[in-house]
PDB file of N, CA, C and O in Angstrom:
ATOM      1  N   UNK A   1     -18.167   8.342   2.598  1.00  0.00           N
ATOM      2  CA  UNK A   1     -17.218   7.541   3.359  1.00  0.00           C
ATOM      3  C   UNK A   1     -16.379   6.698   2.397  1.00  0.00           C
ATOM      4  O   UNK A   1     -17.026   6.240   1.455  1.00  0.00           O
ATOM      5  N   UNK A   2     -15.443   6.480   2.422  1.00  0.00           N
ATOM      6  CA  UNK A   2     -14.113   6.096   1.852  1.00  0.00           C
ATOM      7  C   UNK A   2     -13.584   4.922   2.481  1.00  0.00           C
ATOM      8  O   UNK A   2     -12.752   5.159   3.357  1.00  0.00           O
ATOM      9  N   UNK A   3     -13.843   3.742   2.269  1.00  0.00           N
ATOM     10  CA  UNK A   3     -12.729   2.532   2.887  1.00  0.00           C
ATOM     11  C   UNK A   3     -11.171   2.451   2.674  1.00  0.00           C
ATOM     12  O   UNK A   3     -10.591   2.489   1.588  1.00  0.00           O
ATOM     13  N   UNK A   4     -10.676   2.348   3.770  1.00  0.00           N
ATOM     14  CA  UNK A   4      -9.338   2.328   3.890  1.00  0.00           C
ATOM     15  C   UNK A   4      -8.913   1.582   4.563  1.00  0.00           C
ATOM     16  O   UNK A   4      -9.398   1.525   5.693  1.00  0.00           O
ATOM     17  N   UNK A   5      -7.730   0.586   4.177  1.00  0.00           N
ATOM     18  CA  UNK A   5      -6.965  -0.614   4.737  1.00  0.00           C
ATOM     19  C   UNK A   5      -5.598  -0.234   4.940  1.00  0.00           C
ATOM     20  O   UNK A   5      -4.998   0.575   4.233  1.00  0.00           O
ATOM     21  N   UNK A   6      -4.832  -1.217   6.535  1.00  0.00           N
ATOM     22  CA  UNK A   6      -3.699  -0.636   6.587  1.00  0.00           C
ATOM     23  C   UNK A   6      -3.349  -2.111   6.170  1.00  0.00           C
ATOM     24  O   UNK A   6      -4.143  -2.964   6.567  1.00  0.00           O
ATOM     25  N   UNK A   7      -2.473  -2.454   5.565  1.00  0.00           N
ATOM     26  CA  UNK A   7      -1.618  -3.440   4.773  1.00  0.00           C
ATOM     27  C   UNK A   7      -0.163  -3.170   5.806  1.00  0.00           C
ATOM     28  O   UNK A   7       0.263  -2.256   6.512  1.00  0.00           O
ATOM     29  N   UNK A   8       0.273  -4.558   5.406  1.00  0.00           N
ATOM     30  CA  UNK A   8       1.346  -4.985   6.018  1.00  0.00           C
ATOM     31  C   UNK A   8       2.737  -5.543   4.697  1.00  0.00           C
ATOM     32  O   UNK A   8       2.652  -6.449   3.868  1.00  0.00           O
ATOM     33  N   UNK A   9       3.636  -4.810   4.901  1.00  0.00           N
ATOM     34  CA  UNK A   9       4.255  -5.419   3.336  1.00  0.00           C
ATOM     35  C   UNK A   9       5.264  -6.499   3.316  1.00  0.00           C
ATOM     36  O   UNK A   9       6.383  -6.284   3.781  1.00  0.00           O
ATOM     37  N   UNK A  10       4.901  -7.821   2.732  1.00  0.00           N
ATOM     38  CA  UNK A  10       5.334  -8.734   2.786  1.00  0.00           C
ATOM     39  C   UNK A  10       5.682  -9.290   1.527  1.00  0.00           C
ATOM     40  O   UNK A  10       5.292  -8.732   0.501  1.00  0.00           O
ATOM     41  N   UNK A  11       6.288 -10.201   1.488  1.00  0.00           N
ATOM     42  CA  UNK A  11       7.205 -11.277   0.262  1.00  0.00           C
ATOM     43  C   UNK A  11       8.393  -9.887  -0.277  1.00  0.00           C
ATOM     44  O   UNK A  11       8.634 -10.162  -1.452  1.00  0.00           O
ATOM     45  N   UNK A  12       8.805  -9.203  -0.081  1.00  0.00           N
ATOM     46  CA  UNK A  12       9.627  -8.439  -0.652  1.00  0.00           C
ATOM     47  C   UNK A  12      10.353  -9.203  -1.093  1.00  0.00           C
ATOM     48  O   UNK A  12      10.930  -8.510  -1.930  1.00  0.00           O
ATOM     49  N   UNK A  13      11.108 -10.923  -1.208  1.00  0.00           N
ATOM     50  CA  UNK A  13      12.422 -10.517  -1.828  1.00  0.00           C
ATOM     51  C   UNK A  13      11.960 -10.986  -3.333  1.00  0.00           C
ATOM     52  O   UNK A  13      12.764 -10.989  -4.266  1.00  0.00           O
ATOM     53  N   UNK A  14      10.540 -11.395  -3.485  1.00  0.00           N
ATOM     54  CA  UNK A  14      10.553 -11.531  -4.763  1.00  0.00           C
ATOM     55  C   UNK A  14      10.200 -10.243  -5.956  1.00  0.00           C
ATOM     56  O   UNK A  14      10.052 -10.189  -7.177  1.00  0.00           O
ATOM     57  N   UNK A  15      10.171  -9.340  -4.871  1.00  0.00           N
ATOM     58  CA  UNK A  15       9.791  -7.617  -5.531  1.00  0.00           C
ATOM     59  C   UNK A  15      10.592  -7.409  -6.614  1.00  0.00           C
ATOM     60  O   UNK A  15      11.624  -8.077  -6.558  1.00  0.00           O
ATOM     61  N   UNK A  16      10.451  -6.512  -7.873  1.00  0.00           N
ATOM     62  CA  UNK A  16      11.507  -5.934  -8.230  1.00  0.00           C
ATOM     63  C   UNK A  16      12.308  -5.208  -7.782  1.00  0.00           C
ATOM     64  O   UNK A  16      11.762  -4.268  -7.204  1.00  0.00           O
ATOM     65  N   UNK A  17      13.623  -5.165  -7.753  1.00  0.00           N
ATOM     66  CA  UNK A  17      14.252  -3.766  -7.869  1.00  0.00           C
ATOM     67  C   UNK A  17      13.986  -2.231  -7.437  1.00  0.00           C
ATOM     68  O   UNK A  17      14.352  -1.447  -6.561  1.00  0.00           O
ATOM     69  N   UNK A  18      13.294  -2.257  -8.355  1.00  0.00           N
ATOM     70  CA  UNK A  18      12.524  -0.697  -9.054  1.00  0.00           C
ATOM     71  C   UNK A  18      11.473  -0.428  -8.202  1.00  0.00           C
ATOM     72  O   UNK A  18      11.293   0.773  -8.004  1.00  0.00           O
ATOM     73  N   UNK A  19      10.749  -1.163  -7.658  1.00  0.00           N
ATOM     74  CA  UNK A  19       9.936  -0.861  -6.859  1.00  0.00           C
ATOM     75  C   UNK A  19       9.827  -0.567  -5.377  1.00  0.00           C
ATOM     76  O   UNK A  19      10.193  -1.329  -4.483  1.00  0.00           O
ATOM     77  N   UNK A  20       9.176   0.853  -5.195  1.00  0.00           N
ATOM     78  CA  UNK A  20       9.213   1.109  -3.451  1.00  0.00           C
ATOM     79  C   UNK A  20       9.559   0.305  -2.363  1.00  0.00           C
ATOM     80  O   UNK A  20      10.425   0.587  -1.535  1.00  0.00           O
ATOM     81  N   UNK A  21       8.644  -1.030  -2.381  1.00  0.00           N
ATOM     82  CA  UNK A  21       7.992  -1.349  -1.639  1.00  0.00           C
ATOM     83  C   UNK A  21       9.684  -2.716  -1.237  1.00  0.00           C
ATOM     84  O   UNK A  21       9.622  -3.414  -0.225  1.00  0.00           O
ATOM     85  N   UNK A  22      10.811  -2.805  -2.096  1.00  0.00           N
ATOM     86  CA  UNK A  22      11.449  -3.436  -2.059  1.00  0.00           C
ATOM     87  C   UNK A  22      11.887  -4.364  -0.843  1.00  0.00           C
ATOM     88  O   UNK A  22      11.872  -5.578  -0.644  1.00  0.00           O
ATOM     89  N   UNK A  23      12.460  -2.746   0.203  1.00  0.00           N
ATOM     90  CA  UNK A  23      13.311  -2.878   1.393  1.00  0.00           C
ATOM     91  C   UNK A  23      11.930  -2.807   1.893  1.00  0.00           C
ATOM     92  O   UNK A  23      12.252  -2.005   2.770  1.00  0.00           O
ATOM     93  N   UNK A  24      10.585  -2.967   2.102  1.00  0.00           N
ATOM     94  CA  UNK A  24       9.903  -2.398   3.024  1.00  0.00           C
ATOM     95  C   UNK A  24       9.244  -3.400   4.105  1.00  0.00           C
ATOM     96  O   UNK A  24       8.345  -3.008   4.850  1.00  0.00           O
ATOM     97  N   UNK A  25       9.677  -4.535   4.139  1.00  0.00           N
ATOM     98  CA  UNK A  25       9.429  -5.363   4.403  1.00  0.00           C
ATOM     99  C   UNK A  25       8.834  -5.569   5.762  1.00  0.00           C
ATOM    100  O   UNK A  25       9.676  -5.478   6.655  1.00  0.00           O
ATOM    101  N   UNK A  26       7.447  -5.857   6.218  1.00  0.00           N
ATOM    102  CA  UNK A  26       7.114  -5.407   7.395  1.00  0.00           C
ATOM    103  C   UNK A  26       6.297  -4.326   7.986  1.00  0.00           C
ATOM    104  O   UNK A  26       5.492  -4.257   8.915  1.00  0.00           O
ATOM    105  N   UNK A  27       6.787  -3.511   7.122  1.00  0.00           N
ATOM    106  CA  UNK A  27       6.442  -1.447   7.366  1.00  0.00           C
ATOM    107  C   UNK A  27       4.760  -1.778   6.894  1.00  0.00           C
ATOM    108  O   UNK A  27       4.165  -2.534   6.125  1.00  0.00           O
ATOM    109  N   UNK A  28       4.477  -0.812   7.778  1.00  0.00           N
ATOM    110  CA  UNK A  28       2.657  -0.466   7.567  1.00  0.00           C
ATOM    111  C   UNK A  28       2.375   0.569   6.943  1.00  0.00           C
ATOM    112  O   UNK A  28       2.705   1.656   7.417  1.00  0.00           O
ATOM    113  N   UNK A  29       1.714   0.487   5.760  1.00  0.00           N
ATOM    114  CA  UNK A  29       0.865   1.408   5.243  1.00  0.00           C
ATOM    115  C   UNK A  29      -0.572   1.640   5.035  1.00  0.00           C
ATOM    116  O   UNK A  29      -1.191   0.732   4.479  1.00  0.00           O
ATOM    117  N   UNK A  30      -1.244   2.756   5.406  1.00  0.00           N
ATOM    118  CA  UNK A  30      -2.343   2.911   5.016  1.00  0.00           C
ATOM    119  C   UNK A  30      -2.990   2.927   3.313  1.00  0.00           C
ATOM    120  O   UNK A  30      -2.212   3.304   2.437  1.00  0.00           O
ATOM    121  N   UNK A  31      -3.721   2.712   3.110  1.00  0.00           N
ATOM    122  CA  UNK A  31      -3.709   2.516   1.549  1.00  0.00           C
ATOM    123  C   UNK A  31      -4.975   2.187   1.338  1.00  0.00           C
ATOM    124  O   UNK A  31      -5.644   1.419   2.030  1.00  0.00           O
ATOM    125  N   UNK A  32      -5.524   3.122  -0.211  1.00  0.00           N
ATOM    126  CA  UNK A  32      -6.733   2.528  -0.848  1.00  0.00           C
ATOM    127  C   UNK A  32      -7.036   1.935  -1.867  1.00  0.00           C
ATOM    128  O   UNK A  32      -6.354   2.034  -2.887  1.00  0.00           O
ATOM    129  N   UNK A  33      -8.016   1.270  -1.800  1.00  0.00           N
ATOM    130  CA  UNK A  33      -8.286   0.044  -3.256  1.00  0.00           C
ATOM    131  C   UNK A  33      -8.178   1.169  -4.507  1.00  0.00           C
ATOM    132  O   UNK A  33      -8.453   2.368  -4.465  1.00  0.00           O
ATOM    133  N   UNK A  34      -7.722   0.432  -5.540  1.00  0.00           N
ATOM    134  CA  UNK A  34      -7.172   1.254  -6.550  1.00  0.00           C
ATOM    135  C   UNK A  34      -8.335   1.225  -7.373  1.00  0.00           C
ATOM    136  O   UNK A  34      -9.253   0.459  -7.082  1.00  0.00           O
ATOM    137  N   UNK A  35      -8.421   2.208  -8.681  1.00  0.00           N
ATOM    138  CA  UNK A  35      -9.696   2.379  -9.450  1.00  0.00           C
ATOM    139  C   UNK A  35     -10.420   0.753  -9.631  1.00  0.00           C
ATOM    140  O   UNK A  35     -11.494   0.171  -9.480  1.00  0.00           O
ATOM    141  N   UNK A  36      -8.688   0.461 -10.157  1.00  0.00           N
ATOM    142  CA  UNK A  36      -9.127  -1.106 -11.081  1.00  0.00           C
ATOM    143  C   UNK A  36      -9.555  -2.188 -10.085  1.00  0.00           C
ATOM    144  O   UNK A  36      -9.975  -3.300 -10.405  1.00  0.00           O
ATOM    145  N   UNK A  37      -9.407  -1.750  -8.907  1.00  0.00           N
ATOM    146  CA  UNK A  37      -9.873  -3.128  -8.144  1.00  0.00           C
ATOM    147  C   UNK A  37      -8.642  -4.230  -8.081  1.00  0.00           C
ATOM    148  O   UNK A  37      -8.700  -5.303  -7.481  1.00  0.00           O
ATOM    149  N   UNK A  38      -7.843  -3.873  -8.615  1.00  0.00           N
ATOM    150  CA  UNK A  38      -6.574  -4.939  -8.419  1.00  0.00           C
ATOM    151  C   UNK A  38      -5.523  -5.065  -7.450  1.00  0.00           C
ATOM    152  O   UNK A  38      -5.038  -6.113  -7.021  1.00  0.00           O
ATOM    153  N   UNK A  39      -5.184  -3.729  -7.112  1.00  0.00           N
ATOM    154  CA  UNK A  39      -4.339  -3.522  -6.374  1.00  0.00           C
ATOM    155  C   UNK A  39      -4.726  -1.767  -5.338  1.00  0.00           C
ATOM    156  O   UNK A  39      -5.654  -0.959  -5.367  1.00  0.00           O
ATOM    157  N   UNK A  40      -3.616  -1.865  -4.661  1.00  0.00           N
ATOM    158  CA  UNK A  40      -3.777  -0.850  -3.465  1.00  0.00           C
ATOM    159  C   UNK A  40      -2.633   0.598  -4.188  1.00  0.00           C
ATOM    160  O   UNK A  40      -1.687   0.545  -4.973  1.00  0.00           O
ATOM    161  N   UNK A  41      -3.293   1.772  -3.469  1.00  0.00           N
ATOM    162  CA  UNK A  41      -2.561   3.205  -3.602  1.00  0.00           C
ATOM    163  C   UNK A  41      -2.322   3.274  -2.301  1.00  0.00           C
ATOM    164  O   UNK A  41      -3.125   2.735  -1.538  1.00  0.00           O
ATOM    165  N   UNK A  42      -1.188   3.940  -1.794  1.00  0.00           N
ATOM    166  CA  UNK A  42      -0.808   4.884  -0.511  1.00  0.00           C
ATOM    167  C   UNK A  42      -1.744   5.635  -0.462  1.00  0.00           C
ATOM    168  O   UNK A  42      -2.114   5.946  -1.594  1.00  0.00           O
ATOM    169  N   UNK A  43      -2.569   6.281   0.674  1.00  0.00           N
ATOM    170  CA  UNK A  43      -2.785   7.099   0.973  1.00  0.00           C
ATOM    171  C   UNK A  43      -1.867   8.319   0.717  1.00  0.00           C
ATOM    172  O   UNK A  43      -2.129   9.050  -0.238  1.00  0.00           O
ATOM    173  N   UNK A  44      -0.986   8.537   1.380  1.00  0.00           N
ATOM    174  CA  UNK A  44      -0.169   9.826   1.646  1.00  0.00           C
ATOM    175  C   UNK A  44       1.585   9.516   0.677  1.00  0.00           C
ATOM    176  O   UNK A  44       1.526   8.612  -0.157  1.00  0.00           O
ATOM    177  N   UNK A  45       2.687  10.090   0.795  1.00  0.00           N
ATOM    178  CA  UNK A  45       3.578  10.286  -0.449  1.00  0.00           C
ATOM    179  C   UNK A  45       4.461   9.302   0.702  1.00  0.00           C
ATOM    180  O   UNK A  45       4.397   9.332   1.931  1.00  0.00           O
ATOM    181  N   UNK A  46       5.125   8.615  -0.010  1.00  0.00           N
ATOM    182  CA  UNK A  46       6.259   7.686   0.010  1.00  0.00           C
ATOM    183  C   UNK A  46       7.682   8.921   0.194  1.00  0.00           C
ATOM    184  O   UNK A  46       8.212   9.697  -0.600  1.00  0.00           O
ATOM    185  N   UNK A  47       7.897   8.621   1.548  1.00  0.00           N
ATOM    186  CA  UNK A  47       9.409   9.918   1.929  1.00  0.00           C
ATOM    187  C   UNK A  47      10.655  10.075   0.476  1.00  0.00           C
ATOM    188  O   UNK A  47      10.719  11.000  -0.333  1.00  0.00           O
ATOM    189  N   UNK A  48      11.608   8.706   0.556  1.00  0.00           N
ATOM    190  CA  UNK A  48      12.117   8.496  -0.523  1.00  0.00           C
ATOM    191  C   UNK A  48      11.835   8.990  -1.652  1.00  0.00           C
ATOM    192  O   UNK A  48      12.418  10.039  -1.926  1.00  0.00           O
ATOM    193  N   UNK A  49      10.935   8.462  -2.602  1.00  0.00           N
ATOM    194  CA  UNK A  49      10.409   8.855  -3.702  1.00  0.00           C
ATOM    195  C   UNK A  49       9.769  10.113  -3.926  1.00  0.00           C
ATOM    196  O   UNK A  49       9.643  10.518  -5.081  1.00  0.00           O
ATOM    197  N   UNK A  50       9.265  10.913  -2.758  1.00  0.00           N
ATOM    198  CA  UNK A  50       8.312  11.868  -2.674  1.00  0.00           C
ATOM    199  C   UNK A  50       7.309  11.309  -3.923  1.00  0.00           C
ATOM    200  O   UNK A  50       7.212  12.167  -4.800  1.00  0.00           O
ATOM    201  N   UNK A  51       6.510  10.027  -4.223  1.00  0.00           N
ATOM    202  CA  UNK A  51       5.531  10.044  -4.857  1.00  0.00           C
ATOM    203  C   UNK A  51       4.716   9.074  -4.327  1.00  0.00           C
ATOM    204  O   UNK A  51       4.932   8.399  -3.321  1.00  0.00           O
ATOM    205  N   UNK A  52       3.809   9.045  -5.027  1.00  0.00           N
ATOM    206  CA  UNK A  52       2.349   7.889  -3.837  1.00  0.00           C
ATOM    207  C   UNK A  52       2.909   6.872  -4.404  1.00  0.00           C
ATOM    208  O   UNK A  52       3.630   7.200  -5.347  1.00  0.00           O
ATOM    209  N   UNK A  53       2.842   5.490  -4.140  1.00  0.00           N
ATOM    210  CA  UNK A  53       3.341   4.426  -4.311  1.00  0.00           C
ATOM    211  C   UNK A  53       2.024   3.103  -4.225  1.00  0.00           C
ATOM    212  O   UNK A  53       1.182   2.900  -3.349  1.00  0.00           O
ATOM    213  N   UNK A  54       2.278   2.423  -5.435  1.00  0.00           N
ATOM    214  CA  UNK A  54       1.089   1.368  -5.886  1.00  0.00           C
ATOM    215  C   UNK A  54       1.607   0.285  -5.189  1.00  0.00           C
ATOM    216  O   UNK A  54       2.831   0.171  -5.261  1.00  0.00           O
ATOM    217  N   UNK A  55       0.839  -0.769  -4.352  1.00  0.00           N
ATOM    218  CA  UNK A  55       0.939  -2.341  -4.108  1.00  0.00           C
ATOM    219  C   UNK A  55       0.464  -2.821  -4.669  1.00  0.00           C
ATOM    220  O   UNK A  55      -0.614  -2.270  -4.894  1.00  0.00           O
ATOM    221  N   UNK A  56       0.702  -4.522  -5.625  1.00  0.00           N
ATOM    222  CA  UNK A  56      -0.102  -5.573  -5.729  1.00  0.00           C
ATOM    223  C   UNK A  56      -0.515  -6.554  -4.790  1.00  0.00           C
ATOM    224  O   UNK A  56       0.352  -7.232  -4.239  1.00  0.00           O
ATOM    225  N   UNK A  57      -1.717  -6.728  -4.526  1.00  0.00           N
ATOM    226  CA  UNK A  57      -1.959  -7.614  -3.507  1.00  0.00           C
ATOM    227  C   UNK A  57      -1.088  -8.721  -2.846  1.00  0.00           C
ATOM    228  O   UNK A  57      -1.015  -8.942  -1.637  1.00  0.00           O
ATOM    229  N   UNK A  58      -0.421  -9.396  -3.872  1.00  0.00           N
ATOM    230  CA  UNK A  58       0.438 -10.571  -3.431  1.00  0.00           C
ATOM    231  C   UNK A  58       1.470  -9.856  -2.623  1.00  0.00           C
ATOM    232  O   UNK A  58       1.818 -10.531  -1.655  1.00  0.00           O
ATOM    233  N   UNK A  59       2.129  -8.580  -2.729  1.00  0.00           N
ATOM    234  CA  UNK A  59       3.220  -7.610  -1.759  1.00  0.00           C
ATOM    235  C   UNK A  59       2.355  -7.517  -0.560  1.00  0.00           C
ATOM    236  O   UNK A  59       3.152  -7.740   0.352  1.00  0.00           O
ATOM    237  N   UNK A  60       1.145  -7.310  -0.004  1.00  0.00           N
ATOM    238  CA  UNK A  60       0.872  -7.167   1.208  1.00  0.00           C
ATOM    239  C   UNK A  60      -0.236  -8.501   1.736  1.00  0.00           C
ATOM    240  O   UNK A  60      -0.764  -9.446   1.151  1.00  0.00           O
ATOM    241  N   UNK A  61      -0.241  -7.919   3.333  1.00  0.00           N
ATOM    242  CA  UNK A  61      -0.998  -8.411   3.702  1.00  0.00           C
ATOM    243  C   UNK A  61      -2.058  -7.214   4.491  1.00  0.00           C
ATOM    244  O   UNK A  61      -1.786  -6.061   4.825  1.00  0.00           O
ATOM    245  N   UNK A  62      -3.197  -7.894   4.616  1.00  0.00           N
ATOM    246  CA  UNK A  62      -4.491  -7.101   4.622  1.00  0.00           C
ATOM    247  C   UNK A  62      -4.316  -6.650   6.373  1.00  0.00           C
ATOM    248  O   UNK A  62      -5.263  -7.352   6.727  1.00  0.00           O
ATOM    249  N   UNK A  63      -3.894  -6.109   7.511  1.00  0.00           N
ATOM    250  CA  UNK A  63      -4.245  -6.439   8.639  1.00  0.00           C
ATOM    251  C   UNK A  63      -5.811  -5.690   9.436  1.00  0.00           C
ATOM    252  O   UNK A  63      -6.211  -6.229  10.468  1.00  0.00           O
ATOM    253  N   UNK A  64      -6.519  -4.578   8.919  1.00  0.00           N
ATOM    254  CA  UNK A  64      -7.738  -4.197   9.128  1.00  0.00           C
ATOM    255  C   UNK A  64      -8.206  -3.047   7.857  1.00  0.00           C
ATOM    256  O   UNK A  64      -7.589  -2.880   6.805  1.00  0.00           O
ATOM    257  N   UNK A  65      -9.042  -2.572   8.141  1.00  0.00           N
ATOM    258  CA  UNK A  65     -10.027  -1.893   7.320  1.00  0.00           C
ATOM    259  C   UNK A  65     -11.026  -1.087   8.092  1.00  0.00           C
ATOM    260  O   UNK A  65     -11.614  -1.616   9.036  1.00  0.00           O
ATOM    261  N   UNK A  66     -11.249   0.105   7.770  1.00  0.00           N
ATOM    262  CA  UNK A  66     -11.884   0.924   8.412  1.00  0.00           C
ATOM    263  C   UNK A  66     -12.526   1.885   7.706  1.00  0.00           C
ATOM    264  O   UNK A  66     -11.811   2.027   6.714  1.00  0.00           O
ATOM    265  N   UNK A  67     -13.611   2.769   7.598  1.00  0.00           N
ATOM    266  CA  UNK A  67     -14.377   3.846   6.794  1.00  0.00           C
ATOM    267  C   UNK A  67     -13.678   4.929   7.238  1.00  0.00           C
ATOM    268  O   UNK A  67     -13.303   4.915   8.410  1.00  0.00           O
ATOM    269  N   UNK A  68     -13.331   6.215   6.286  1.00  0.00           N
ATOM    270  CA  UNK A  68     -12.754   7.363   6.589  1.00  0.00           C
ATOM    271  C   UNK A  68     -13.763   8.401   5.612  1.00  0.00           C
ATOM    272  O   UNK A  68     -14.020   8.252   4.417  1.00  0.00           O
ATOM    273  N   UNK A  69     -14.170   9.342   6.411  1.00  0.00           N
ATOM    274  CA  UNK A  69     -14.785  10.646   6.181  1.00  0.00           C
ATOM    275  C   UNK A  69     -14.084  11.601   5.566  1.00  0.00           C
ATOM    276  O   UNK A  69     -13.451  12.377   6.283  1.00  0.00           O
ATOM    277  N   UNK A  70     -14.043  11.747   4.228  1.00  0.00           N
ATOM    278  CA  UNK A  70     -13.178  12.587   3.197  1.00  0.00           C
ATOM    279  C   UNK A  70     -13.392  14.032   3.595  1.00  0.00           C
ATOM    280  O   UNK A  70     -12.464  14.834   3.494  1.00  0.00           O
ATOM    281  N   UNK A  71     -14.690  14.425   4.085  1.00  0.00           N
ATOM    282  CA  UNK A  71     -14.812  15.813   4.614  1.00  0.00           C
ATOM    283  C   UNK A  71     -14.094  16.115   5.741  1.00  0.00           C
ATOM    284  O   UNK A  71     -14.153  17.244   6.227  1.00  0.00           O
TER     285      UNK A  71
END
C-alpha cells in the first residue's frame, strides 16, 4: 500500500516562473511524498509539460490522504 495525498496549490505568486505549478493556483493534484521526504511528485503527467511535476510543501496545501493499492 502506497500513501497518497491530494494537495491543493497555493501561494503561487511567489512561484517561479519556470515552474508548473505557477498559474495553478487552486487546481488539485494527487501526489506522492517524494524519495527525500521534502517535497511531493504528481502522480500522473502534467498536460502542458507532458512531464510529472515536483511541489515544495510551502506551494501546497495538504487537503486529505488516503492508502492506494499499487497492484
Amino acid at each position: 500500500m502506497e500513501k497518497l495525498f491530494v494537495i491543493k496549490v497555493v501561494n503561487t505568486s511567489q512561484v517561479e516562473l519556470k515552474k508548473w505549478y505557477r498559474k495553478k493556483g487552486g487546481e488539485l493534484y494527487i501526489v506522492r511524498l517524494n524519495a527525500k521526504g521534502n517535497g511531493y511528485t504528481t502522480v500522473g503527467y502534467i498536460d502542458e509539460e507532458c512531464s510529472i511535476g515536483h511541489i515544495e510543501p510551502y506551494f501546497c496545501e495538504v487537503l486529505t490522504s488516503f492508502e492506494h493499492d499499487e497492484g
